[in-house]
N, C-alpha and C positions, 0 to 999 in steps of 0.2 A: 736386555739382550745378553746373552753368556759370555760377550768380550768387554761387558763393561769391568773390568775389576785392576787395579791399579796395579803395577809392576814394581815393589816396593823391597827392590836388592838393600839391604843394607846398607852396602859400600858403595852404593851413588848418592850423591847430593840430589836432593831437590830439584835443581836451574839444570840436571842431565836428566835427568826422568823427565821432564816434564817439558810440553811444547809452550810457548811466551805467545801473547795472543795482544799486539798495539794497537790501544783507545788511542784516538784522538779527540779528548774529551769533549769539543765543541762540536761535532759533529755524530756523536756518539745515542745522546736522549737528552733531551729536554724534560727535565721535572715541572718546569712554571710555565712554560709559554713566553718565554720570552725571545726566544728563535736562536736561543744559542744553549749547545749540552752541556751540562753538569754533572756534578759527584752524586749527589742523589740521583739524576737520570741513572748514572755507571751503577748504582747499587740497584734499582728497581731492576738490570740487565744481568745480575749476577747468575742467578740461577738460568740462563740461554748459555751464559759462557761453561759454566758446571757440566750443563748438558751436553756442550757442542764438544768437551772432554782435554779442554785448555788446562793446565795447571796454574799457569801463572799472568796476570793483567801489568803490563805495561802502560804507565798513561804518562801520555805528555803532557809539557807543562799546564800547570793548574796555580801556580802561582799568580801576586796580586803585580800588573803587565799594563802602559799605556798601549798594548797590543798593536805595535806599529808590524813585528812580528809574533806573533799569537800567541806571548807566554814564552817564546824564544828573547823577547829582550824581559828580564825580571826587576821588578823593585822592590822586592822583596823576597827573598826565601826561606824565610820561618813563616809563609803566612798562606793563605788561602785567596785568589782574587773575586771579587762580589759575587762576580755572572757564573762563577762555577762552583760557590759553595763557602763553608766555611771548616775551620778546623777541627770543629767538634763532625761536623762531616766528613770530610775525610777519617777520622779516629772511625765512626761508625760503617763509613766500608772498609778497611781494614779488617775491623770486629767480623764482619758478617762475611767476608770473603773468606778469611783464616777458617769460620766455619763452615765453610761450602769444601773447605781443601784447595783454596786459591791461593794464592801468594802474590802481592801488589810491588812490583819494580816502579817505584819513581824518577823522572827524567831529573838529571843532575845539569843544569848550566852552568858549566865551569871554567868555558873560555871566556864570557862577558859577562855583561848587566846592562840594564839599561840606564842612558845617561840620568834616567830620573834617579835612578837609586841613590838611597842619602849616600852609601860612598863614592859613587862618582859626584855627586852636587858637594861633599864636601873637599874631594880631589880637588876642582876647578877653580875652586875659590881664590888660591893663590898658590903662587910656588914654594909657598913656605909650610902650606896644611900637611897636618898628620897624617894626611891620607893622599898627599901627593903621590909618592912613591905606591899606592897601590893601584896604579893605572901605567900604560905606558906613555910617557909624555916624551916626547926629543925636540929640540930648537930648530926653528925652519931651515931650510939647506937654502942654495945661493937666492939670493937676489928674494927670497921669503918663499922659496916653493916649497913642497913636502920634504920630509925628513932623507927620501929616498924613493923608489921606483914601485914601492909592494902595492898591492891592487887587491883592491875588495872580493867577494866572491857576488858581491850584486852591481858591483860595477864602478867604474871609477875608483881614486885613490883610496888606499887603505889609511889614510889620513885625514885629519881635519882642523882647522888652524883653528883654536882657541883664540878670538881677539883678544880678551880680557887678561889673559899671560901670556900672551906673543908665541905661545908654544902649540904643537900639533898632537893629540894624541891617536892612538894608532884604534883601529877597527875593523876586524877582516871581515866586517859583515858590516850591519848599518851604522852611518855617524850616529844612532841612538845605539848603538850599541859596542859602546868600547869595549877593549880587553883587558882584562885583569892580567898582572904583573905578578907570574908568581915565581922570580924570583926574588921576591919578600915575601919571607918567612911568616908574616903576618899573615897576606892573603892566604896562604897554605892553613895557616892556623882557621880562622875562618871559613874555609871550606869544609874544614874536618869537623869542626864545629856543625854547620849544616846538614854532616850527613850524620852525626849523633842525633840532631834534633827530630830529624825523620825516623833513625829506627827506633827512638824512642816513644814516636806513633805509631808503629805499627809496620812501616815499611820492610820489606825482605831482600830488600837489593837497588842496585841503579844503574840505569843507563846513563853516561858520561857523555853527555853530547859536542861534538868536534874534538874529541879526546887527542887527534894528533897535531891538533894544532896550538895547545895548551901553552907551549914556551919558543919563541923568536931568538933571532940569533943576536947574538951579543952587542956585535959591532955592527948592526943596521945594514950589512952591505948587498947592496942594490941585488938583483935576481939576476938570473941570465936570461934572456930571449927564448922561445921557444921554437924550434924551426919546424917542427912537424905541425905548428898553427897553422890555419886556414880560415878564410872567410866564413862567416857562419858559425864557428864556434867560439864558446865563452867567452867576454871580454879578457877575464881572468887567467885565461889559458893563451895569453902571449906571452906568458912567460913561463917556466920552470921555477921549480916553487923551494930552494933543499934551505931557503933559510927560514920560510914561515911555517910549513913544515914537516913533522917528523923530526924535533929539533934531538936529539940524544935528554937533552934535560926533562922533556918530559916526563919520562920514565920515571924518574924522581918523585913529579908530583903523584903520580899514580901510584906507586908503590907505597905512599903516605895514607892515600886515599885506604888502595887495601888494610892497610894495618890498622885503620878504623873499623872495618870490616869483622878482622880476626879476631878482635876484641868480646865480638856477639859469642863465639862457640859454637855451642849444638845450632843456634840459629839457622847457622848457613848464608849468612845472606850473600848474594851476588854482585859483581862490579863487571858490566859488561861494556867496551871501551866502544864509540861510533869512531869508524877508523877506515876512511878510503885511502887504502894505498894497494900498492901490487904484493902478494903472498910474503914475497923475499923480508917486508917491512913490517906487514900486519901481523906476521907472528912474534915478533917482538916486542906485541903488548899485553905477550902472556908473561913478562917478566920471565924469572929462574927461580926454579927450587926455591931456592937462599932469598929470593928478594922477589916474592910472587907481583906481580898488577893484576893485568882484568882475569876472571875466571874462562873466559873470554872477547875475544873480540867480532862484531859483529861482522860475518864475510860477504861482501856484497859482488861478490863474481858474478852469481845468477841476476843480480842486477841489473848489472852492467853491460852485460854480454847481447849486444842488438842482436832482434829475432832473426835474423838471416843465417845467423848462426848458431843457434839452438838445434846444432844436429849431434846424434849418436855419438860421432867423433869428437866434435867439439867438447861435448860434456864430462866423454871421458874422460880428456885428456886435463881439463879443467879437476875434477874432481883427482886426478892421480898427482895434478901439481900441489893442491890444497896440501894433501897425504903427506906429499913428501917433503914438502916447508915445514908441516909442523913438526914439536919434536915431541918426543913420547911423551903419553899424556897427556900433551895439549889439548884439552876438549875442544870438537871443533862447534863452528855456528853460524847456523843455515839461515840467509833471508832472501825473501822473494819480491817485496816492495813493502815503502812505508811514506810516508805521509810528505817526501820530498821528492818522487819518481814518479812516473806513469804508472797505474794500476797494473798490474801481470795480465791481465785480461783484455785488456787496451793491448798491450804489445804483442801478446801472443794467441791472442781470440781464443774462444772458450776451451774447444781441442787442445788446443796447446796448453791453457791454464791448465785444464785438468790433468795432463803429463807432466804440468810443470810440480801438480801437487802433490801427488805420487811420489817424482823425485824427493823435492821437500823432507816429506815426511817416512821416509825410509831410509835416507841416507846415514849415514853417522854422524852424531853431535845433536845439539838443540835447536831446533826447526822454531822460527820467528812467523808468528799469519800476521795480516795487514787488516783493520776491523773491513768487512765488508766483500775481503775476495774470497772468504768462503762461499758467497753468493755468486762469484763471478761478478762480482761489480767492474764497472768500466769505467774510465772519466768520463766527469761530467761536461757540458759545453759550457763555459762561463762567461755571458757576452761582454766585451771590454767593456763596458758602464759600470761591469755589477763586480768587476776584478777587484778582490778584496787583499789578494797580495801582490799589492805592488811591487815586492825588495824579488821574490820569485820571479814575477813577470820581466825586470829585468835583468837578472841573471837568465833568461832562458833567451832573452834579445826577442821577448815579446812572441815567440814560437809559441810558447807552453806557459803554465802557471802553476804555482801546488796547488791553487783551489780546485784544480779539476780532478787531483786524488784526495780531496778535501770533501767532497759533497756529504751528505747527510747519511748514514745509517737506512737501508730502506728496511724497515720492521714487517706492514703489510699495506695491503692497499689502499688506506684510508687516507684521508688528505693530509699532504704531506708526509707522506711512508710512514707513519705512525710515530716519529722523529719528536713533533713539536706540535703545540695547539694553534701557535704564533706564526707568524712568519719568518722562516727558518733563516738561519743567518749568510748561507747558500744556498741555491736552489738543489732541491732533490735532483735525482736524475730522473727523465720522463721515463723510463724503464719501470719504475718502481710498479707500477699496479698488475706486473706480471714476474718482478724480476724480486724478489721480497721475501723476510722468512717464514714468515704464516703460509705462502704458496707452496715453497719447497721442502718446509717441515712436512706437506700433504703425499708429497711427489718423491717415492721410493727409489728413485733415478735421477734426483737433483743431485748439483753440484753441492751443497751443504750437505747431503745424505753420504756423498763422497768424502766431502772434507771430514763429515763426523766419524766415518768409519775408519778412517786413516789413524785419526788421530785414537782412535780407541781401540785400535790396535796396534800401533804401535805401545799403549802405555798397558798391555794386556801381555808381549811376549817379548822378553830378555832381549832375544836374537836384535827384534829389530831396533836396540835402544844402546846395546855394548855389545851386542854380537862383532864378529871378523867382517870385515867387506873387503869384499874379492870380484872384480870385474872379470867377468864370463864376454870368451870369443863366441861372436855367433854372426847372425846375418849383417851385411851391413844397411844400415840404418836404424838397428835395433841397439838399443845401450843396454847392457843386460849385466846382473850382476848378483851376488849371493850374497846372503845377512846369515850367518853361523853361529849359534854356540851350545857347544854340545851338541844334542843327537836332535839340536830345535834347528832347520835348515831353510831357508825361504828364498827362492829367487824372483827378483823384479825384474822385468821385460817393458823398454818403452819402445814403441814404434816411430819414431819420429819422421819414418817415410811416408810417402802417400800411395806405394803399394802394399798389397797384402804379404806376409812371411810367418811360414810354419815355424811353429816354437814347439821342441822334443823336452817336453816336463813332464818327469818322474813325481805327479806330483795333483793332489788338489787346488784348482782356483780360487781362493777366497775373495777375491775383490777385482773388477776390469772396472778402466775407466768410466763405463755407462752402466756399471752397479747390473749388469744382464747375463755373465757368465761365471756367477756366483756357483762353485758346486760341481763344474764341469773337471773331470779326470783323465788324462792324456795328454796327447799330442793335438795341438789346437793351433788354427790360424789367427795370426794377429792382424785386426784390420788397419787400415793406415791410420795413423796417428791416434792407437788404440795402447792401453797399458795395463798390466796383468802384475797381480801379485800371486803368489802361487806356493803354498805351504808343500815343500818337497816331502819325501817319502822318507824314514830313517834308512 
């Protein structure tokens, strides 16, 4: 097709041209049949992602993991875990992606480990180990209770009483997964160490997962209450959080992180920060000039934002606060879900997913896909017997679980969505023997025939990658807005009403949400919850 050809400005990096496309390797391809994905399943999947016109593969953890949480707690980070391959594997996707024109970002765990790791097992030993100080340990508070008030993000305290040293160390996630202590210099050295040892395989960048919560406050002192809590939400969320975090020191370690980074050169490689905070904070982990951090930080507004509110106005208003936090040149960066959220299509049913990817992928900055919602994939239903994350399930107070945006890759109709030979380590979704990519590669109006044309055109024309964006007044319920540069001019139109509204374009339709008004020149009605891209006239 004449918009496959790459947009290859010079004066952008790589991680700005290009959209980021998250494996979650266990649910990704099974190479053996043993019902869980791997690095060779990811490599046999390379040339779909080439095709589908990703630049770059994101995978989460693939480290060697007692998988309490899935390669989120690590016992090793120089190494490869059994069930997903080995290191000489990984080097071999690497190899073969660099050749496809892919570029491979690996997940960095940089606020814990898990307790198995030889540095926690030799932390614990006694108060006197070398490796004391690379945990955080404090002495029990009155009468032997925790150190203090702070609260886990899965539930109960963020502490856990060592008997064997009388002392508690701290964990904002599971007691198998303490935090590391990086105010020793050491742990810093050792991190930086980690991310040499990966770009020395091949990797092109990292994702820094819970980047703002990397350093605690000094003097332990308790949180405050939250008053706007209510019944129903998070345990975690009774309180206000300004000592665990977003502490100021973190920046520190990040900015050490980068300077690993800048070491590569031509490379480029990227340091992209996971950072849930409100605009005013998450732009502050674009560092300064003088002392850069992430190239960006990953913005989860579209996230966040419950579907009830997913209107014209809303987004606008959302997209002009983004604009104006950040500061010049702040690259910005777009996510729509990932492997700890509801699918987009779960929250906003197909319609809306398909407006939702539109936006995505037109807006300005680097657009993040989730594997699978190019298809429209939805959660799956995961029956409590078969609930494989537990620490999920209760951080959600048993509502929700990540297995349900965890289920299998559905490839085609064959048993088990073409995934595994085995018995897949979650159940597929019963969707798959229509909802799959062998179907929708067939079907010139599928959702993947959407995704893919988005995505290859935006990496086909300047405008829509560093072009100007300029929201355009027009009806209400339509978010309407212009990508510029030069005499190259494109305006997007979403409907996010469920009435129909005339749209006055100077201009050819290249793409409507149902792939049907390809071609068409004028003035055109927009159907309800329909979206138009439209190459203007010079």
């Amino acid at each position: 097709m004449a918009e496959e050809t790459n947009f290859r400005a010079p004066e952008l990096p790589w991680w700005q041209r290009e959209a980021l496309y998250e494996v979650y390797p266990r649910s990704f391809q099974d190479s053996d049949g043993d019902g869980v994905g791997d690095l060779p399943g990811l490599l046999q999947r390379l040339d779909y992602l080439a095709w589908l016109g990703v630049g770059a593969v994101w995978i989460t953890p693939f480290y060697p993991s007692p998988n309490r949480d899935f390669g989120y707690d690590v016992s090793d980070y120089c190494a490869v875990d059994p069930s997903m391959g080995t290191l000489a594997d990984f080097h071999r996707l690497a190899e073969e992606a660099h050749r496809r024109g892919l570029r491979v970002v690996v997940d960095l765990v940089a606020n814990h480990t898990s307790s198995d790791h030889p540095w926690f097992v030799e932390s614990r030993k006694s108060r006197h180990s070398p490796r004391r100080d690379w945990y955080v340990w404090r002495d029990p508070g009155p009468r032997g209770s925790p150190p203090n008030n702070w609260l886990s993000f899965f539930g109960g305290p963020a502490w856990t009483l060592d008997p064997e040293t009388g002392q508690y160390y701290l964990h904002q996630f599971l007691p198998e997964q303490p935090d590391l202590n990086y105010r020793n210099p050491e742990v810093v050295r050792a991190m930086e160490d980690v991310i040499r040892f990966w770009l020395d395989r091949g990797a092109d960048g990292f994702r820094v997962d819970a980047a703002w919560l990397l350093v605690e406050d000094e003097h332990f002192r308790d949180e405050p209450p939250n008053p706007a809590w209510r019944p129903g939400m998070r345990e975690r969320d009774r309180l206000l959080h300004p000592y665990t975090e977003d502490h100021p020191d973190t920046h520190r370690v990040l900015r050490r992180f980068r300077a690993v980074l800048e070491e590569c050169g031509d490379r480029q490689p990227v340091l992209i920060g996971e950072v849930y905070l409100p605009f005013a904070q998450l732009v502050r982990y674009y560092g300064t000039r003088e002392e850069p951090e992430c190239h960006f930080p990953f913005n989860f507004a579209l996230v966040d934002l419950p579907a009830d509110r997913w209107s014209a106005a809303e987004l606008g208003a959302l997209v002009e606060a983004y604009d104006a936090a950040r500061a010049t040149g702040a690259w910005p960066g777009w996510v729509l879900g990932n492997h700890d959220r509801p699918r987009v299509a779960t929250r906003l049913g197909e319609d809306g997913s398909r407006l939702a990817h539109v936006l995505l992928l037109t807006l300005p900055g680097t657009p993040t896909l989730y594997y699978g919602d190019e298809l429209g994939m939805v959660d799956g239903a995961v029956d409590p017997h078969r609930v494989r994350d537990q620490a999920g399930f209760r951080e959600w107070g048993g509502r929700w679980c990540r297995d349900a945006a965890r289920t299998p890759m559905q490839w085609d109709a064959s048993p088990h969505a073409g995934f595994t030979t085995g018995e897949p380590w979650l159940p597929v979704h019963p969707d798959f023997p229509e909802r799959n990519v062998t179907a929708q590669e067939k079907d010139p109006r599928s959702f993947l025939h959407l995704v893919r044309r988005l995505l290859w055109l935006r990496r086909s024309h300047p405008a829509l990658v560093a072009g100007e964006f300029v929201l355009v007044e027009g009806e209400a319920g339509v978010l309407a807005y212009r990508r510029q540069q030069g005499r190259q001019a494109w305006l997007v139109a979403l409907n996010f009403s469920t009435r129909p509204v005339r749209l006055a374009a100077e201009g050819e339709v290249v793409l409507s949400t149902h792939l049907d008004r390809e071609g068409f020149e004028g003035n055109v009605e927009l159907r309800p919850r329909e979206g138009l891209v439209v190459r203007l006239r010079p």
